[in-house]
N, C-alpha and C positions, 0 to 999 in steps of 0.2 A: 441916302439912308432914310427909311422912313420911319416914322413916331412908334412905339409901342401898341396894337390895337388899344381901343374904348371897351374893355368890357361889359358894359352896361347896354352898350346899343341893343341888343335885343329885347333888354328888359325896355327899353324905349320905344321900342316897336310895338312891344305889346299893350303899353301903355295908351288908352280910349281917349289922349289929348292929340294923338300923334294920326290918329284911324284915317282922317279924311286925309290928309297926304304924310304917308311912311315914305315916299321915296327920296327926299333929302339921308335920311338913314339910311336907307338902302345903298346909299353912294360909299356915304362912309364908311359900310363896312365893308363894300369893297374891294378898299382901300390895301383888305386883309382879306383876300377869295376866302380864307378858309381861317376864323379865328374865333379861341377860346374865350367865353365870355365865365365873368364873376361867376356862377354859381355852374360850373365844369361845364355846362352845356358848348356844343360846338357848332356853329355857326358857318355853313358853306352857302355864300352869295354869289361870287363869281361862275360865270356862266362856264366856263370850260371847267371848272372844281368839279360842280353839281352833274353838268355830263357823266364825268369819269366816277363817282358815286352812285349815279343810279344803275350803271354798269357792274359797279363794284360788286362780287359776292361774298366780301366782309361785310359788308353794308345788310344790318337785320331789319325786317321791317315790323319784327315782334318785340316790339318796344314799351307794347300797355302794360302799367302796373297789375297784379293780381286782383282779380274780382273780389270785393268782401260786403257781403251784405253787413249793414248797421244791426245794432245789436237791440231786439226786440224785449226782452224780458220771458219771453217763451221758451222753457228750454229746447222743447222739441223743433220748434225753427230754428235757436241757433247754435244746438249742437248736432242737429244731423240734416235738418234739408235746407236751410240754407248753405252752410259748407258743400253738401251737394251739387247743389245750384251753382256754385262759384266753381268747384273742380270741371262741371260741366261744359260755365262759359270759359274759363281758359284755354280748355281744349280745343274749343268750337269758333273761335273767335272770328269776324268778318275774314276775308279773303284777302282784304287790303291789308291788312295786320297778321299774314302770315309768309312764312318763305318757302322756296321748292327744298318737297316736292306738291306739299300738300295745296299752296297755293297755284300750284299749276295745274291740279287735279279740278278745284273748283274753277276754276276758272274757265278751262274748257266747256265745264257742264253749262256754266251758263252762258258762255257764247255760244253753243248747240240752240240754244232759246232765243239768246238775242241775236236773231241774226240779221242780215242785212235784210234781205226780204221784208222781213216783221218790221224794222225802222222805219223805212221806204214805206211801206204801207201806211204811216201814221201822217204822213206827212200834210195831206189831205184833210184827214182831221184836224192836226195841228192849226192849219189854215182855219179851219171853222172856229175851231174853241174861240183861235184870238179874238174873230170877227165878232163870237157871243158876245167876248169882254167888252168889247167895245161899244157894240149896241147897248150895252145895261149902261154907260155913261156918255150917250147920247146927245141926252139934254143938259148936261152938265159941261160948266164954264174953267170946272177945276177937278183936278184927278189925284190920286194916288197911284204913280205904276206900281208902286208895291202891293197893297191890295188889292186895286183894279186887275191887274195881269200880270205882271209878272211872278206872283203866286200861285193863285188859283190855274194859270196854263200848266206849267209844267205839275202842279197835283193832281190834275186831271188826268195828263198823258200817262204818267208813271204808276196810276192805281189803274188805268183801264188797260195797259201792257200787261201790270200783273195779274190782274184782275179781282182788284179789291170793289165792292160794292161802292157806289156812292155815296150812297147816303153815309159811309164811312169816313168819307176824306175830313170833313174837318177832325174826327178826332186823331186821325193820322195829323193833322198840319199841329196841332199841341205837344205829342209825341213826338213828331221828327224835330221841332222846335229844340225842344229839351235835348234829344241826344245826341244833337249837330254838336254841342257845346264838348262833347267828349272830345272832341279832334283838337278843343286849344287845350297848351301845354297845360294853364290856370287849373283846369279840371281835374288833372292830377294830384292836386295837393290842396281843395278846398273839401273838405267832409261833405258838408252840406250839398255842395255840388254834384258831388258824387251819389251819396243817398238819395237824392232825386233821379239819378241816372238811372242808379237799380231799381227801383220803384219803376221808371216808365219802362226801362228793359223788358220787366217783368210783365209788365201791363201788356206790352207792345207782342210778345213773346207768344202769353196766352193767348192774343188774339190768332194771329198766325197760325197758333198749334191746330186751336180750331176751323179757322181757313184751310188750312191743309186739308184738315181730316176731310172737309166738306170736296175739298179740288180732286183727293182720290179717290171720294164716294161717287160724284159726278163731274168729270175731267171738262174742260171747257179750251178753247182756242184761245187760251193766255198763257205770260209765261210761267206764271206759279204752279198751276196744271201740269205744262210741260218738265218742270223741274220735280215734281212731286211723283210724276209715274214716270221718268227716261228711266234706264240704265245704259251709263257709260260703260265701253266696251271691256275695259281694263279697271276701272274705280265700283262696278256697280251702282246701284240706285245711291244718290244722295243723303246722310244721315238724316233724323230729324231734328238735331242739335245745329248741323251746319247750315242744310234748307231754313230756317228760322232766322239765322244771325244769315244768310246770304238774303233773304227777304227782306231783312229791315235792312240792312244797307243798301241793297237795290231803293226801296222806298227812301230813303234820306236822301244818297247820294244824286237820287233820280230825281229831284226835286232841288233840293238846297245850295245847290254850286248853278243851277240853271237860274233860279231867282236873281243869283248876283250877276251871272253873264249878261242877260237882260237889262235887269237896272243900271249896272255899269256901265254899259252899253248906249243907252239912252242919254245919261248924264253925260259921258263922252261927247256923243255927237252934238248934242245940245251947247256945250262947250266949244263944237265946235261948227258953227254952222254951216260954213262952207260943207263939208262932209255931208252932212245932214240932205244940203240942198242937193248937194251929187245924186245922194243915193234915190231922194227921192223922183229924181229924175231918172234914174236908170239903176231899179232895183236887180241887174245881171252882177249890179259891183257887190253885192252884199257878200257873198262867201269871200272874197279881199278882207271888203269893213271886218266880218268876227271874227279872221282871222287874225287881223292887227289889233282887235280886243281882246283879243286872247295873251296877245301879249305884253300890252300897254296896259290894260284893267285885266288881269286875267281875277278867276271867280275865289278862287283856293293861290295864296299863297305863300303859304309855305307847308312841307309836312314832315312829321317826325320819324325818326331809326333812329339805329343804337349799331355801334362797333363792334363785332365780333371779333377782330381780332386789330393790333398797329397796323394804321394803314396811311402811307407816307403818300401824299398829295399836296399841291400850291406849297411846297418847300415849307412842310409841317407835318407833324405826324401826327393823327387821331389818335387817341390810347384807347387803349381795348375795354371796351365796356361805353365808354363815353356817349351819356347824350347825344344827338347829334340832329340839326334841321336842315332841310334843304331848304332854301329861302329860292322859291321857283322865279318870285316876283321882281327879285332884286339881278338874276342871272338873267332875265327878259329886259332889262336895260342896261345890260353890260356894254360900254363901251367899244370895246374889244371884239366884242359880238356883232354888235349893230349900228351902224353910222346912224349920229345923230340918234341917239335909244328913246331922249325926251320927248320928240316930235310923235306925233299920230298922224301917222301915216300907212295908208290902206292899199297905197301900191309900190310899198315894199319890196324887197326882191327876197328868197334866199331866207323867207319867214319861217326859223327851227324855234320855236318857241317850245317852254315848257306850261303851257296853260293848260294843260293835260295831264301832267308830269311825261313820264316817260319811260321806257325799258319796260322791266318784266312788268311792272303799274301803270302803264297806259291806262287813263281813263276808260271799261268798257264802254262805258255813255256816250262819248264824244261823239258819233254820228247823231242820236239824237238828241244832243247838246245844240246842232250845230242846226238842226232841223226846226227846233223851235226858237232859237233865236234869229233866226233867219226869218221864220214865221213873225213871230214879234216885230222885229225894227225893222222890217219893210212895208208892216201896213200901220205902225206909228208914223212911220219917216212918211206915207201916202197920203192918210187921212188926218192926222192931226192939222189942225190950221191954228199956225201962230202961236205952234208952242212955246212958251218960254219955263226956267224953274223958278220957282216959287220961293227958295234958297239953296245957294249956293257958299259954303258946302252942305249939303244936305246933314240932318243926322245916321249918323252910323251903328251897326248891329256893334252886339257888344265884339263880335269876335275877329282876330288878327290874322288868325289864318281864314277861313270862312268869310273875307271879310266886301262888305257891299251893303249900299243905305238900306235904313231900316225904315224910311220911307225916301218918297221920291213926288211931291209934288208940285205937280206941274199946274201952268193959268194955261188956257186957249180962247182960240175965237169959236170954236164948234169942232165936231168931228163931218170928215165927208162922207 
C-alpha cells in the first residue's frame, strides 16, 4: 500500500530553489503517475499516463485564462477597444493553445511554409552563424554560451526564416523574453505579470501588423510572405488576427526552447566528459547525443490543459474542468520506461521521448531544433580547448517549464 500523494510537489517544482535539479521531485511524484495536488491542479508524470493524455481528446489544450487589458483611466480604451482587443485575442489565440478543428487548420497552413526543403536549406547557414559566434570570442579566455550563442543563433535563424529585418532582432529578444513567461502557470495569477504581457502583446502585435502589410505589398522568399498571401484549399487565406498570434509564436517558440536545448546541452556534456570527448571525436554521433538531451535535459518541461470531461486513467479519475500538466520531464525518466532513466546515455535504444511533446502538438520546430543544435555542440565539442564551467550549478532562468540557465560560463584555453 502506498502513502497518500505530497500535494505540494508541484508547487516544489515550481519553486526557483529546486530549478537547477527538479528531478529528485520528479521521482516522487511518480510515485502517483497521475495525482491531485493542493490547489486542484492535476499533475501526470508518469510516462505511460502522459502518453495516453496527449492522445486523449478529453484532454483541452485551451486552457488560457481570458484576455484583460489593465484598466487605463481612458474611457474610450476601456470601455470599447480594449474589450475589443481581448474578444479578438481569445478568439485568435497561438495554435498551441487551440483544439480540432481549428488547430488543425493552422497548422497545416504553416507546415505548407515550414517545410522540409526550407529547414534543410538553413542548415548551411546554421553552420556559418555558429562559426560567426565564435570568431567574435576568439580572443577571449572566458564565455557566456548564453550570450555568446546560444541566443543570438537561434534569433538569427527564426527572424531570417520568417523574415524579420535584422536590425530588428534585439527588440524581438525583449519581447520574446517577456512573453515566454506566459507559458508558466505563475503568470496566470500575478496582475503585474500579466499587464506586461498585454503591453508586449500589443507592441509585438503592432509590429507584425505592419510586417504584414509590408510582406503582402512586396512578397519575399520567407515564411511570413508565404503565410501572408497562401490560400489553403479548404480554410482560405490565413485571418489577420490568427497570422499575428501564429507569427509571434513561430518567433518565441523558434528561438526560446532552442536557447535551452543548447545550453543544456553543453552543460550536460561538460558534466560529462567522456560524452564530450566522443563526440568530439566523431561528430556522426551527434543526432544520438540531442537525441538523449532531449530526454535527459529536454528544453520545455512541462505543459498545461484542462479536462473536458472525467477521464479515468493511472487508477484515478480527472474531473471535468480540472487543471491539468503534463510533466514531459518527469515521464522521460520513468523507470518503467527507461533502464537506468538517471544515466546519460546517447546510445540508448528505443529513445520515445517527450522533448518535443507529442500527438496532435508535436513541436513543428523539431527539425530545426535539431539542426541547429547539432550546429551548436559539434563545433563547441571541436573548437573549444579545455572547456571547463565556471559554475556548476549554473544560475537558472526564472521559469519551470521553459526551464535552462540563464547563463552558462564557461573558462577555456582558446578556440580552434
Amino acid at each position: 500500500m502506498t502513502d497518500a500523494p505530497d500535494g505540494t510537489l508541484f508547487a516544489q517544482v515550481r519553486d526557483p530553489a529546486h530549478r537547477a535539479d527538479p528531478y529528485p521531485l520528479y521521482a516522487r511524484l511518480r510515485a502517483h503517475p497521475v495525482a491531485r495536488q493542493d490547489d486542484g491542479t492535476v499533475v501526470a508524470s508518469g510516462y505511460a499516463a502522459i502518453r495516453a493524455l496527449l492522445y486523449d481528446p478529453r484532454v483541452s489544450s485551451e486552457d488560457l485564462p481570458p484576455a484583460e487589458h489593465p484598466a487605463t483611466g481612458n474611457p474610450v480604451k476601456d470601455w470599447i477597444v480594449n474589450p475589443l482587443k481581448d474578444r479578438i485575442t481569445d478568439r485568435h489565440r497561438p495554435f498551441i493553445f487551440r483544439d480540432p478543428p481549428d488547430h488543425g487548420i493552422l497548422r497545416r497552413q504553416v507546415m505548407a511554409q515550414f517545410t522540409v526543403a526550407r529547414v534543410r536549406g538553413m542548415k548551411r547557414r546554421t553552420e556559418a552563424l555558429v562559426a560567426e559566434c565564435l570568431e567574435r570570442c576568439a580572443q577571449s579566455r572566458t564565455l557566456d554560451l548564453v550570450d555568446d550563442l546560444a541566443y543570438p543563433l537561434p534569433v538569427t535563424v527564426i527572424c531570417e526564416l520568417l523574415g524579420v529585418p535584422r536590425e530588428d532582432e534585439e527588440r524581438f529578444h525583449a519581447w520574446a523574453t517577456q512573453l515566454a513567461t506566459a507559458l508558466e502557470p505563475e503568470s496566470r495569477n500575478d496582475e503585474e505579470l500579466r499587464a506586461r504581457n498585454v503591453e508586449t502583446f500589443d507592441a509585438i502585435a503592432a509590429y507584425m501588423r505592419d510586417l504584414i502589410r509590408e510582406k503582402r505589398r512586396r512578397p519575399a522568399d520567407d515564411m511570413l510572405s508565404g503565410l501572408a498571401t497562401a490560400r489553403d484549399p479548404q480554410a482560405g487565406r490565413m485571418s489577420d488576427p490568427d497570422l499575428i498570434a501564429t507569427a509571434i509564436l513561430l518567433l518565441i517558440a523558434g528561438h526560446e526552447t532552442t536557447v535551452n536545448l543548447i545550453t543544456n546541452g553543453m552543460l550536460t556534456l561538460l558534466r560529462h566528459p567522456d560524452e564530450l570527448a566522443r563526440l568530439r571525436a566523431d561528430p556522426e554521433r551527434a543526432p544520438r547525443v540531442i537525441e538523449e538531451l532531449l530526454r535527459y535535459e529536454p528544453p520545455v518541461h512541462f505543459r498545461t490543459r484542462r479536462a473536458l470531461a472525467p477521464i479515468p486513467v493511472a487508477r484515478t479519475v480527472i474531473p471535468e474542468g480540472a487543471p491539468l500538466v503534463l510533466l514531459f520531464a518527469a515521464g522521460n525518466r520513468d523507470p518503467a520506461r527507461f533502464p537506468h532513466p538517471d544515466r546519460f546515455d546517447p546510445d540508448r535504444e528505443d529513445n520515445q521521448h517527450f522533448g518535443f511533446g507529442g500527438a496532435l502538438h508535436y513541436c513543428v520546430g523539431a527539425p530545426l531544433a535539431r539542426i541547429e543544435a547539432e550546429a551548436a555542440l559539434t563545433a563547441l565539442a571541436a573548437r573549444l580547448r579545455a572547456p571547463r564551467l565556471a559554475e556548476d550549478p549554473p544560475p537558472y532562468r526564472d521559469g519551470s517549464s521553459l526551464r535552462g540557465p540563464k547563463r552558462l560560463r564557461l573558462t577555456i584555453d582558446g578556440i580552434a
